[in-house]
C-alpha positions, 0 to 999 in steps of 0.5 A, spaced: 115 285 595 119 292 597 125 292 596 130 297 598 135 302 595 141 296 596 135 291 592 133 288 599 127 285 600 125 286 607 125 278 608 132 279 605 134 284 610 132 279 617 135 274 614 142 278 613 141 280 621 140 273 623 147 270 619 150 276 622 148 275 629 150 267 628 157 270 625 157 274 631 157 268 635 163 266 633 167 272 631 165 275 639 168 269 642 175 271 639 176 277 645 174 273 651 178 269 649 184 273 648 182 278 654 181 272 659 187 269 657 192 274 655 194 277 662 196 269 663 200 268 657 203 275 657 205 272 666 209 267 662 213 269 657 214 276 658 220 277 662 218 284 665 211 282 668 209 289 667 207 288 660 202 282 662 197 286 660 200 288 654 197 283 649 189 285 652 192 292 651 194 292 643 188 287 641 183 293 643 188 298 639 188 293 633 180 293 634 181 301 633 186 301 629 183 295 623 176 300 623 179 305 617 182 300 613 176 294 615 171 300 612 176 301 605 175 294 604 167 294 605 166 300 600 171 295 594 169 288 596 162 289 599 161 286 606 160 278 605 167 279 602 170 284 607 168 279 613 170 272 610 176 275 609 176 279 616 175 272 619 179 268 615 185 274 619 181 271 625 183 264 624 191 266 623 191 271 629 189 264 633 194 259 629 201 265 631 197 266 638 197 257 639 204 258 635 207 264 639 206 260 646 208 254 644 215 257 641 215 261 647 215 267 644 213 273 647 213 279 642 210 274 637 204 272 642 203 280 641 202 281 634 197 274 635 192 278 639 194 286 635 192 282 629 186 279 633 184 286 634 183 286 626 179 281 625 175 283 631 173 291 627 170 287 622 166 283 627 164 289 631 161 292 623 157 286 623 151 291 628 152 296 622 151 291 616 145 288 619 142 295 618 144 295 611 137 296 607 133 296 613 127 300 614 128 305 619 124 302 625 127 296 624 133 299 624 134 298 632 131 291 632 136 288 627 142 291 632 139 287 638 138 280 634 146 282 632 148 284 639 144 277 641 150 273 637 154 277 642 151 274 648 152 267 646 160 269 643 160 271 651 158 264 653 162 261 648 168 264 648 170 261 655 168 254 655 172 254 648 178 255 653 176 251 658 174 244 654 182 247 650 186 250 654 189 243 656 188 240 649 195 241 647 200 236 653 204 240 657 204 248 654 198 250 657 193 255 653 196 254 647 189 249 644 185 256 646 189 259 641 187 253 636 180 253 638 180 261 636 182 259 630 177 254 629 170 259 630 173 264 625 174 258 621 167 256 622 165 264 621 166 263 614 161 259 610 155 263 614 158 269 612 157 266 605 150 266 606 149 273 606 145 276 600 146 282 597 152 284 600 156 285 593 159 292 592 152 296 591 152 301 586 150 307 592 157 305 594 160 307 588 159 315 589 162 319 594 157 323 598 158 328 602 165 329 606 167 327 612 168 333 613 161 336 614 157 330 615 162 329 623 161 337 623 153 336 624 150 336 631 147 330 631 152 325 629 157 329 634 152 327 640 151 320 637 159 319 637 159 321 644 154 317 647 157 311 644 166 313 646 162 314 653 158 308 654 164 304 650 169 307 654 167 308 661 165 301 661 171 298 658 175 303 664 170 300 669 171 293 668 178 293 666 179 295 674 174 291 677 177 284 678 184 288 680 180 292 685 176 286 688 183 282 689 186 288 692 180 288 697 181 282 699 176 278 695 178 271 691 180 270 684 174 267 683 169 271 685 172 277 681 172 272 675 164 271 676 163 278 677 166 279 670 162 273 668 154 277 670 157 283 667 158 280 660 151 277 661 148 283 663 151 286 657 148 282 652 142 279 655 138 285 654 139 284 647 132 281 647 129 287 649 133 293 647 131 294 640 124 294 641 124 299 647 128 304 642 121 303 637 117 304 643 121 309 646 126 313 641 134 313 640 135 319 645 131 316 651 135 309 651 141 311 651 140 317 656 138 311 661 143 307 659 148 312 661 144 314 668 145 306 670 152 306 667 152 312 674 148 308 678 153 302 678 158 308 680 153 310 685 153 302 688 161 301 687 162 307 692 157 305 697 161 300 698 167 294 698 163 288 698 162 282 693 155 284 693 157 292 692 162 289 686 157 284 683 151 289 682 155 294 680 157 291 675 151 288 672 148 295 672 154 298 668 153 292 664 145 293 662 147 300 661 153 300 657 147 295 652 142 301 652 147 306 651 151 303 646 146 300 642 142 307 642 148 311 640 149 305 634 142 307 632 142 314 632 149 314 628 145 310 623 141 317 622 146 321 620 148 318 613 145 316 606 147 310 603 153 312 599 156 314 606 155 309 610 162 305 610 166 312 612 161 314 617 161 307 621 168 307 620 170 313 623 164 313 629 168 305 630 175 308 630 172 314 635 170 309 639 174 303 640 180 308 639 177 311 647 177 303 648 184 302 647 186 309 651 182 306 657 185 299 657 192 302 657 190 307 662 185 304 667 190 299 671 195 305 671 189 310 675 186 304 678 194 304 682 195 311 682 189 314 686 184 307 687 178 304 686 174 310 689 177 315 683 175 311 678 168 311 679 167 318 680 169 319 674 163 316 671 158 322 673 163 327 669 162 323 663 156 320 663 153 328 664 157 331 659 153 326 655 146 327 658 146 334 657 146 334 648 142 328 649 136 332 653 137 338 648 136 333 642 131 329 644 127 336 646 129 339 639 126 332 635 119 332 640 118 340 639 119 337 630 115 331 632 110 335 636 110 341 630 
């Protein structure tokens, strides 16, 4: 049976992208979790409620400050290794988070959710290591069966706060907590099934340098495409539900708007790896960014439920094929022995605008409106489109040639 440069049978590989697509069910339970609840908690123990959202805000600049040393890990340890010890962080995280609200502890209940965006950089990696001794076509395909396990994360996630969050008698949410801990506790023993996964020998070699491989066109346009897909729609969504409020609408219809647009971002999974087979990296990403305009396009015609809804199903089906795609075009840019770096330095780029979203979006949002945000969208989704067209060109006229 073929093997690949890591020692991987083909067999070897799917099975790998399974069990992390399962381990991504688990550990992508964790951010809804902390992101549904977090402004809650934060509305409790902060005397100064203006620093509510501060817990959602340092668990997304964890995620992005986590991917540089969750990369220097994997290079040492090897990925199974790295990723148990990743969730094993994940179940303190949800013990100190359980922790800090029982004892009422505000800053605590921050370093629970900053340490939270830790585990969450190794479980953003699993969509890399499922591609890890991949053959090139199948490469797309495994990101998806991974980004699947994000879809059942999405489902999991707020049913653990609703079966937990009472479990603890008269300190509400502190059960979420527990129940965070208890999926990254499960995370472990199927993360131990992955094969091959011990340091390979072309980790041990340097490669290229950082340097030239961020200096190449195509790892520039790739790294984009993912900043902008990621963090235009972390921007837009961190917005709607505040807006929707403000417009008059009830919490609850800006809960189950939120609810379709995290199924709109995953449900696609299904599908988005074998349109990238059919159709090429370059043109799914350029359609995922124009439905990512095309939700802006819907938000600003107008204020109803239904504008609000359907706005953010498309920026969720679009954030799916642009980042899926822009993950797929990074995994050309490296060879084997480069891998840890680049996927590290393109997720630290990328959750780093994540996190610069999240602390920005409320601020704009109050400072020049709904309106404002959405606009935005066409500025970057073009600064997007125009490399991306001139490097499918370039790959079609090489293809045609």
């Amino acid at each position: 049976m073929k093997q690949s440069m890591e020692g991987l049978t083909e067999k070897a590989v799917r099975r790998n992208a399974l069990v992390l697509s399962c381990a991504q069910a688990l550990g992508g339970a964790s951010p809804a979790i902390v992101i549904s609840l977090g402004g809650l908690v934060g509305q409790t123990l902060a005397e100064d409620k203006a620093l509510a959202t501060l817990p959602v805000s340092l668990y997304n600049l964890g995620l992005a400050l986590g991917t540089i040393p969750a990369a220097m890990l994997m290079r040492r340890l090897g990925r199974r290794a790295a990723y148990m010890l990743g969730a094993a962080i994940g179940v303190v995280a949800g013990l100190l988070g359980a922790h800090s609200i029982t004892s009422g502890a505000f800053a605590l209940f921050c370093v629970a959710t900053a340490i939270a965006g830790l585990y969450g950089s190794c479980v953003q990696s699993y969509r890399f290591g499922a591609t890890d001794g991949a053959d090139p076509a199948f490469r797309a395909r495994a990101i998806s069966w991974v980004m699947v396990g994000g879809l059942v994360g999405a489902v999991v996630g707020p049913q653990t706060v609703i079966w937990t969050r009472d479990a603890i008698a008269g300190i509400p949410f502190a059960g979420s907590f527990v129940g965070q801990a208890a999926l990254a506790l499960l995370a472990i023993p199927v993360l131990m099934m992955l094969r091959g996964s011990v340091r390979p020998a072309a980790e041990q070699s340097g490669g290229r340098s950082l340097r030239e491989i961020a200096s190449s066109g195509r790892f520039v346009v790739a790294v984009i495409a993912g900043i902008v897909s990621f963090g235009m729609m972390s921007f837009v969504m961190t917005a709607a539900p505040i807006a929707m409020v403000a417009c008059g609408h009830t919490v609850g219809e800006a809960a189950m708007g939120i609810q379709w647009h995290v199924l709109a971002m995953y449900a696609p999974s299904f599908f988005t790896g074998r349109l990238i087979t059919r159709y090429g990296k370059e043109r799914v990403t350029m359609a995922g960014l124009l439905l990512m305009a095309v939700s802006g396009t819907i938000a600003l015609a107008g204020l109803t439920v239904a504008h609000f809804w359907l706005s953010l199903v498309f920026l969720g089906v679009g954030w799916n094929l642009g980042f899926i795609g822009a993950t797929a075009m990074v995994t050309d840019c490296y060879r084997p022995e480069e891998r840890t770096k680049v996927q590290a330095l393109n997720d630290f780029l990328v959750f780093g605008s994540v996190a610069l979203a999240s602390f920005s979006s409320g601020k704009l949002l109050n400072a020049a409106g709904w309106e404002t945000i959405n606009w935005l969208l066409y500025p970057a989704v073009a600064a997007v489109l125009v490399p991306l067209l001139w490097q499918w060109g370039r790959t079609a006229r090489r293809q045609a040639a």
